[in-house]
C-alpha positions as CSV (number, residue, x, y, z in Angstrom):
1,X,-88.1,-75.4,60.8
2,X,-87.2,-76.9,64.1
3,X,-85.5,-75.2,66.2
4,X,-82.4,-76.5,66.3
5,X,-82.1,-75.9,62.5
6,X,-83.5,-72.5,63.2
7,X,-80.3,-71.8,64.9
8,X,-77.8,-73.9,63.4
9,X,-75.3,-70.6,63.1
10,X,-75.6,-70.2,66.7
11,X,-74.7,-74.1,67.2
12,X,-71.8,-73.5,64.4
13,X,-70.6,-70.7,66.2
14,X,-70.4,-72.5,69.8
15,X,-68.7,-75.1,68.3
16,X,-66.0,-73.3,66.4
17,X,-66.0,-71.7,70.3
18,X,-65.8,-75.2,71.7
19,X,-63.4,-77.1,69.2
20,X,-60.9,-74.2,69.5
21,X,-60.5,-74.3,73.2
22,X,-60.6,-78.3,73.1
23,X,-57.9,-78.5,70.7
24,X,-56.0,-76.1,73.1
25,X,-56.4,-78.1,76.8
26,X,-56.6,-81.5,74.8
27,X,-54.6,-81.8,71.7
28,X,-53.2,-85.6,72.5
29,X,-56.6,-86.5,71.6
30,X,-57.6,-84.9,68.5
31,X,-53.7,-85.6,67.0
32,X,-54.9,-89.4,68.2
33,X,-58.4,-88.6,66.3
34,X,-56.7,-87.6,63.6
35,X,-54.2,-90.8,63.2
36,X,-57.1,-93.4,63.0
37,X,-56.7,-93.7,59.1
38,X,-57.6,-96.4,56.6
39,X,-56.8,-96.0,53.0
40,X,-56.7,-92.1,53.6
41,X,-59.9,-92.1,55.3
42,X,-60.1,-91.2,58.7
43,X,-62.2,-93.4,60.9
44,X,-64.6,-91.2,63.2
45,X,-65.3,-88.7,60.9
46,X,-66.6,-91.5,58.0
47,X,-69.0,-92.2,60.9
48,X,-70.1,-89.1,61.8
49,X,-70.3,-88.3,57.6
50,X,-72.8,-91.1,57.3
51,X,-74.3,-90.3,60.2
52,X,-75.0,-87.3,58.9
53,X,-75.9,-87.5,55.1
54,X,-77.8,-91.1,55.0
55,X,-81.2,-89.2,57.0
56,X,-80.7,-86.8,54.1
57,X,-80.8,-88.9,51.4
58,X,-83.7,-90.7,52.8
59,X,-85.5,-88.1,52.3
60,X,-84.9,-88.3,48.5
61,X,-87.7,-90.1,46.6
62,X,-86.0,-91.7,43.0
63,X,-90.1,-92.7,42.1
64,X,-90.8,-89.0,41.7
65,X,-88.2,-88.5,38.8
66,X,-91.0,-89.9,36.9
67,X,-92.1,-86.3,37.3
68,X,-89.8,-84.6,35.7
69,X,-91.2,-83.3,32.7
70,X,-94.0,-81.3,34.7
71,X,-92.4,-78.7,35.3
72,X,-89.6,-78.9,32.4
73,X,-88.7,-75.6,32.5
74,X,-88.3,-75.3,36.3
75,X,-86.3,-78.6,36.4
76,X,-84.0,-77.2,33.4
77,X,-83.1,-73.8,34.9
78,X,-82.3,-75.5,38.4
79,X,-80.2,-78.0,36.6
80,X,-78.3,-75.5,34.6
81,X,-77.7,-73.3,37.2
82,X,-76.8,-76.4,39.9
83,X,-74.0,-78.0,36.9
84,X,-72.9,-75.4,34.5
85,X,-72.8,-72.3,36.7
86,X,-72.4,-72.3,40.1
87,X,-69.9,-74.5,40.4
88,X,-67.9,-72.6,37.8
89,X,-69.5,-69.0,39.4
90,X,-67.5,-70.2,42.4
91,X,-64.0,-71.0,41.5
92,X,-64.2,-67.4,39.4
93,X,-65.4,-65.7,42.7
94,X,-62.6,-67.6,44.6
95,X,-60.0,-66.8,42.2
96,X,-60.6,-63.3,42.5
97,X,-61.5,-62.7,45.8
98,X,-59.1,-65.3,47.4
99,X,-56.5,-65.9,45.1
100,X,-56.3,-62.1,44.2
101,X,-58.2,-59.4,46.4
102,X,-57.9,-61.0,49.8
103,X,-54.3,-63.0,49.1
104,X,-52.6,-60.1,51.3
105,X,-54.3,-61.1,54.4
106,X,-54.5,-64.9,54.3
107,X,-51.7,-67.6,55.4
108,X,-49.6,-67.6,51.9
109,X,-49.5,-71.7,52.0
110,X,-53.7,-72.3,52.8
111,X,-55.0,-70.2,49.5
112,X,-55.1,-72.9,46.8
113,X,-56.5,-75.2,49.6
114,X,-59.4,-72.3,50.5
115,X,-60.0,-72.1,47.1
116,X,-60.7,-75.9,46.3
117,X,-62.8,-76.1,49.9
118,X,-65.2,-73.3,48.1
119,X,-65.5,-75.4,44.5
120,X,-66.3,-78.6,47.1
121,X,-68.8,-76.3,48.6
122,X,-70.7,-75.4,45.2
123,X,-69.8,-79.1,43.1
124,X,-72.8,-80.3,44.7
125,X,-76.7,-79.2,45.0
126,X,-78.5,-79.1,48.2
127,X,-80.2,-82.3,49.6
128,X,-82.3,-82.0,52.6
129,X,-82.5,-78.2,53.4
130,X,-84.3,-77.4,50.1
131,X,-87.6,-79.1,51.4
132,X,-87.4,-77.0,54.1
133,X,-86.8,-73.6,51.9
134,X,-89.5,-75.0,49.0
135,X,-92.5,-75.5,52.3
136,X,-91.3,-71.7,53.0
137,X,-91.4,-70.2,49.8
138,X,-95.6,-72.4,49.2
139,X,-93.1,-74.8,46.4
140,X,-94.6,-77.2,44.9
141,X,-93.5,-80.3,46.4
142,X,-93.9,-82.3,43.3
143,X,-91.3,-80.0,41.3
144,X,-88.8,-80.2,44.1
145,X,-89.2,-84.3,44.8
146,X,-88.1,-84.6,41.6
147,X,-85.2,-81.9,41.7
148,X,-83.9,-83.1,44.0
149,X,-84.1,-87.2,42.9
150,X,-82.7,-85.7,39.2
151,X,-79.7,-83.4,41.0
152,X,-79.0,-86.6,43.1
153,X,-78.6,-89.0,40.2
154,X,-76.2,-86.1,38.2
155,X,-74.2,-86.2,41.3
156,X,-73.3,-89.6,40.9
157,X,-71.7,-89.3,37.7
158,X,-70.9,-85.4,37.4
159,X,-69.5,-84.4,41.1
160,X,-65.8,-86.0,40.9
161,X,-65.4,-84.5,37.0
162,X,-66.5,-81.3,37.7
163,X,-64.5,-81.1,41.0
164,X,-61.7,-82.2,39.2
165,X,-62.0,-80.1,36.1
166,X,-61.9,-77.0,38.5
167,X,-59.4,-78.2,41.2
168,X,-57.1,-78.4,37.9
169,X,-57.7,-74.8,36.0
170,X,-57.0,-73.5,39.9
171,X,-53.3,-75.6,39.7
172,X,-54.3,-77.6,42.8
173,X,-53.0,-81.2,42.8
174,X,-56.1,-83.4,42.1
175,X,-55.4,-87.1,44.4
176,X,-58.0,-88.6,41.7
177,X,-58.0,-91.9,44.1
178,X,-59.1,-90.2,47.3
179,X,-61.9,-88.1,45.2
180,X,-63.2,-91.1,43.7
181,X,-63.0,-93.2,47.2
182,X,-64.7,-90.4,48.4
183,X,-67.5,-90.6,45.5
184,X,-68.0,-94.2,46.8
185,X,-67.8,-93.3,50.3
186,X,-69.8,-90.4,50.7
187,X,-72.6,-90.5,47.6
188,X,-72.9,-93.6,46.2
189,X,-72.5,-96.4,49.3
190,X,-75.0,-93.3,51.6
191,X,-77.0,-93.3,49.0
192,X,-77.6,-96.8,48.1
193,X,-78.0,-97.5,51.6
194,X,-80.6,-95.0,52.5
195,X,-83.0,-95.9,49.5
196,X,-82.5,-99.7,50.6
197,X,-83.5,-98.5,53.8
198,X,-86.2,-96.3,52.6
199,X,-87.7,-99.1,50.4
200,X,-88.1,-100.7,53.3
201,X,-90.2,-98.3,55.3
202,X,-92.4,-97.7,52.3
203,X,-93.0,-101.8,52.4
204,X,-94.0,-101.6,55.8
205,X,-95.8,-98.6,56.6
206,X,-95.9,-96.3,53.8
207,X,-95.1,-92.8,54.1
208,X,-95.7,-92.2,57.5
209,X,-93.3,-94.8,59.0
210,X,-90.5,-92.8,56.6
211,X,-91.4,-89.5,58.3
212,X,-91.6,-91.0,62.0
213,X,-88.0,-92.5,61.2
214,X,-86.9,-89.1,59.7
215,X,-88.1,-87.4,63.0
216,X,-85.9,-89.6,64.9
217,X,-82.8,-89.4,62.7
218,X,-82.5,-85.7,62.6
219,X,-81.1,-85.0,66.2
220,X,-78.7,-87.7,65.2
221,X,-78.0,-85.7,61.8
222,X,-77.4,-82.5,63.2
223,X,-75.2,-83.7,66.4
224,X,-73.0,-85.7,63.8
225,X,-72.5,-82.3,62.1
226,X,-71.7,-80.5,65.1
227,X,-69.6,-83.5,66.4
228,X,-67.4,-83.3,62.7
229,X,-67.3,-79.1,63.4
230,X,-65.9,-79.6,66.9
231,X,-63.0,-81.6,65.8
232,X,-62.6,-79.4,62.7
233,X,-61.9,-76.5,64.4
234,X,-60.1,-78.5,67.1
235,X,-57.4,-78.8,64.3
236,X,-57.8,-75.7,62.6
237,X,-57.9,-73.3,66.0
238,X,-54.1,-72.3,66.3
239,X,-54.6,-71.1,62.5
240,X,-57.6,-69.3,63.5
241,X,-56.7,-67.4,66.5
242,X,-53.2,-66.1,64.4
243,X,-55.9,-64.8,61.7
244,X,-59.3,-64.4,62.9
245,X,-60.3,-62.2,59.8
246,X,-59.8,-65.6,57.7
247,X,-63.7,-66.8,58.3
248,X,-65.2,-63.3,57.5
249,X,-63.0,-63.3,54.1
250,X,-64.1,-66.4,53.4
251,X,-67.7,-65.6,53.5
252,X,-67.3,-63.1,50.8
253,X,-67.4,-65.6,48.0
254,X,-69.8,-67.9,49.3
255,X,-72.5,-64.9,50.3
256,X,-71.9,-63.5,46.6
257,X,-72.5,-66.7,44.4
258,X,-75.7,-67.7,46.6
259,X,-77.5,-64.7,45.6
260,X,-76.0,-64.4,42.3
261,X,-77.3,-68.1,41.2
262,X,-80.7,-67.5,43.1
263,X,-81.1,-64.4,41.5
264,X,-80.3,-66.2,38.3
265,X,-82.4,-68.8,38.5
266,X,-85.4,-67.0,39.5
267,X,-85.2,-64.5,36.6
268,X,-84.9,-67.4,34.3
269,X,-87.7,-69.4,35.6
270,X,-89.7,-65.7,35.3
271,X,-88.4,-65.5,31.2
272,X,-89.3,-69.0,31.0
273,X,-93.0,-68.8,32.2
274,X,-92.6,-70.7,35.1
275,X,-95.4,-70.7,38.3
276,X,-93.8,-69.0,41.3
277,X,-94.2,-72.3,43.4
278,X,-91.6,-73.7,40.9
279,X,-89.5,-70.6,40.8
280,X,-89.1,-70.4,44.4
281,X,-87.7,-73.4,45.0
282,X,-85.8,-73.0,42.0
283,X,-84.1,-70.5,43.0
284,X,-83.2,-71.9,46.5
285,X,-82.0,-75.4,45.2
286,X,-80.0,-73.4,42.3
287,X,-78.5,-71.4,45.4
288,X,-77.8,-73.8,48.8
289,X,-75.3,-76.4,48.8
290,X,-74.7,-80.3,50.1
291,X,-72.4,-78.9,52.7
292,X,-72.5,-82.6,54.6
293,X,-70.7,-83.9,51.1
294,X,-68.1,-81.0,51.1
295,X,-67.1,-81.3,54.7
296,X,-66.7,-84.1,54.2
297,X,-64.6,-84.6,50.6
298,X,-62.5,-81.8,52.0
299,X,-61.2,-83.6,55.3
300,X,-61.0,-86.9,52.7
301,X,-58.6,-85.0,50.3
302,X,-56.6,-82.6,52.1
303,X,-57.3,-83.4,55.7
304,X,-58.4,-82.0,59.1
305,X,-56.3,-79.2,59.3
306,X,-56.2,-77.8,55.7
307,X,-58.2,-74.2,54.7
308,X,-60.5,-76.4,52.5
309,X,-62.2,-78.1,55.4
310,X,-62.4,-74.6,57.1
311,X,-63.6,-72.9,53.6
312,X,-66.7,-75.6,53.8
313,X,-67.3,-75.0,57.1
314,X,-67.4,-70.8,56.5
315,X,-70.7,-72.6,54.6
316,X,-72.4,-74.1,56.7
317,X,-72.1,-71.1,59.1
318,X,-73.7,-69.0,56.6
319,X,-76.3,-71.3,55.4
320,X,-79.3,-71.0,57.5
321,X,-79.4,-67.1,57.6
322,X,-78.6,-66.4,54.3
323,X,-80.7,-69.0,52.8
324,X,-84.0,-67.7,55.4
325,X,-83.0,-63.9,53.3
326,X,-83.5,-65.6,50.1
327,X,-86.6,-67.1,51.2
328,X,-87.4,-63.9,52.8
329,X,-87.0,-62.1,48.8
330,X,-88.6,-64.6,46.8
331,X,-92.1,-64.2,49.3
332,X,-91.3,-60.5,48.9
333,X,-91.3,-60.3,45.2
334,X,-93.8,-62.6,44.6
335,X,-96.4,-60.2,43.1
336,X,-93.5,-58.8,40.4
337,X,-93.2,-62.1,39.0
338,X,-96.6,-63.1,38.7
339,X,-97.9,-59.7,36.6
340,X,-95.0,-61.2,34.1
């Protein structure tokens, strides 16, 4: 890992530091920020959205979904676990600690809105991370090229039902325009775009002249990301500062139903037979999430201010540490699940 994604919590944490005290000595700015809508879609944070996910996608290889069945049983946990559980796993973990346990100490009106922000955070599996986790954990990079192209294509068809399925059985309002703008905005057109670009590369100097653009474009990645925190928590740091415990509570859920799911996924790929350099980054892609997407569907549908773009947010603060201990189990346990 580089070293700035070695110590992307620290870089969260500044920024939630940074936008709090901006948004205090400058809040004629960010309200301005925060006016420069089209169609529901606010300007500078589209830009620093693409910014953001179209060097992610271009790492995604569609070719190595020819792959697939290889490693069948690998590629079948992670898509089980990625679509019919943890999605699902979260809204039942934010129903009972949010909307139940927790409800006493949280702003009354920002619940059902932190409670759709973690079912945006879970609705979609892990990009760009997971090839860093799968190098970690010796993965086979075959298996995970094509997890990841497979759990990109789903995500075109599945992330804007599922998201709505649950945003309904949780009573929240579902604006099925904006979530389907947002499907165009933030997955498909990114998407599209980066493999046009990608094809591209490829035609004029292979492999390597991907990586060497990759190497350029992730300083612009992560900045975008820290750029899109900064005005976040601009917005969000009067509701912050009145309840400070809000970001720990948060937490709760998300730390619970990424080792639940990666715990999952790695006993199944063990009952299933499956090598450990498939089970580890199993595990890992069943677990992390496409935080880039949720930040950004959450500002799309409820805005700037509302506890779903903080509830993403709580995620990527977590991701980097918690995701390293997960790595940091699987290595562990590694000669348990091979006398299986």
């Amino acid at each position: 890992m580089g070293t700035f994604e070695r110590y992307l919590t620290l870089w969260v944490a500044l920024c939630i530091v940074a936008g709090i005290a901006l948004g205090a000595v400058l809040p004629g700015p960010f309200r301005a920020l925060g006016r420069m809508e089209v169609a529901q879609v606010n300007i500078p944070v589209a830009v620093l959205i693409w910014a953001m996910i179209v060097p992610m996608l271009l790492r995604v290889d569609f070719a190595a979904m020819g792959q697939v069945t290889q490693h069948w049983r690998g590629i079948a946990v992670t898509v089980g676990i990625n679509w019919l559980v943890k999605p699902f796993s979260m809204a039942l973990l934010g129903w009972l600690f949010i909307g139940w346990l927790f409800r006493p100490w949280l702003p009354a009106a920002q619940v059902d809105s932190y409670i759709a922000g973690l079912i945006l955070l879970a609705a979609a599996p892990c990009t760009a991370m997971v090839f860093v986790w799968s190098r970690l954990t010796d993965g086979d990079a075959n298996f995970t090229l094509s997890q990841v192209a497979l759990n990109d294509a789903i995500m075109l068809v599945a992330f804007a039902p599922v998201v709505g399925l649950l945003l309904g059985l949780s009573a929240i309002t579902v604006p099925w325009d904006t979530l389907l703008l947002s499907v165009v905005l933030y997955i498909v057109l990114p998407l599209v775009a980066a493999q046009v670009w990608r094809r591209s590369l490829l035609a004029s100097g292979s492999e390597a002249a991907v990586q060497r653009t990759l190497k350029t474009l992730n300083p612009v990645s992560l900045v975008a990301l820290l750029t899109t925190l900064v005005l976040l928590f601009g917005f969000q740091g009067e509701q912050i500062l009145a309840q400070p415990l809000v970001i720990l509570l948060l937490a709760v859920p998300i730390l619970i139903q990424v080792y639940f799911n990666a715990g999952l996924a790695y006993l199944l790929n063990r009952q299933c037979g499956s090598a450990h350099s498939v089970a580890g980054p199993s595990a890992l892609i069943g677990a992390s999430n496409f935080f880039e997407l949720a930040v950004a569907a959450a500002i799309a549908l409820f805005g700037f201010e509302s506890g779903a773009a903080l509830a993403t947010v709580v995620g990527v603060l977590v991701e980097v540490p918690v995701m390293l201990s997960v790595v940091h189990i699987v290595m562990r346990t590694k000669g348990w699940y091979e006398r299986a």
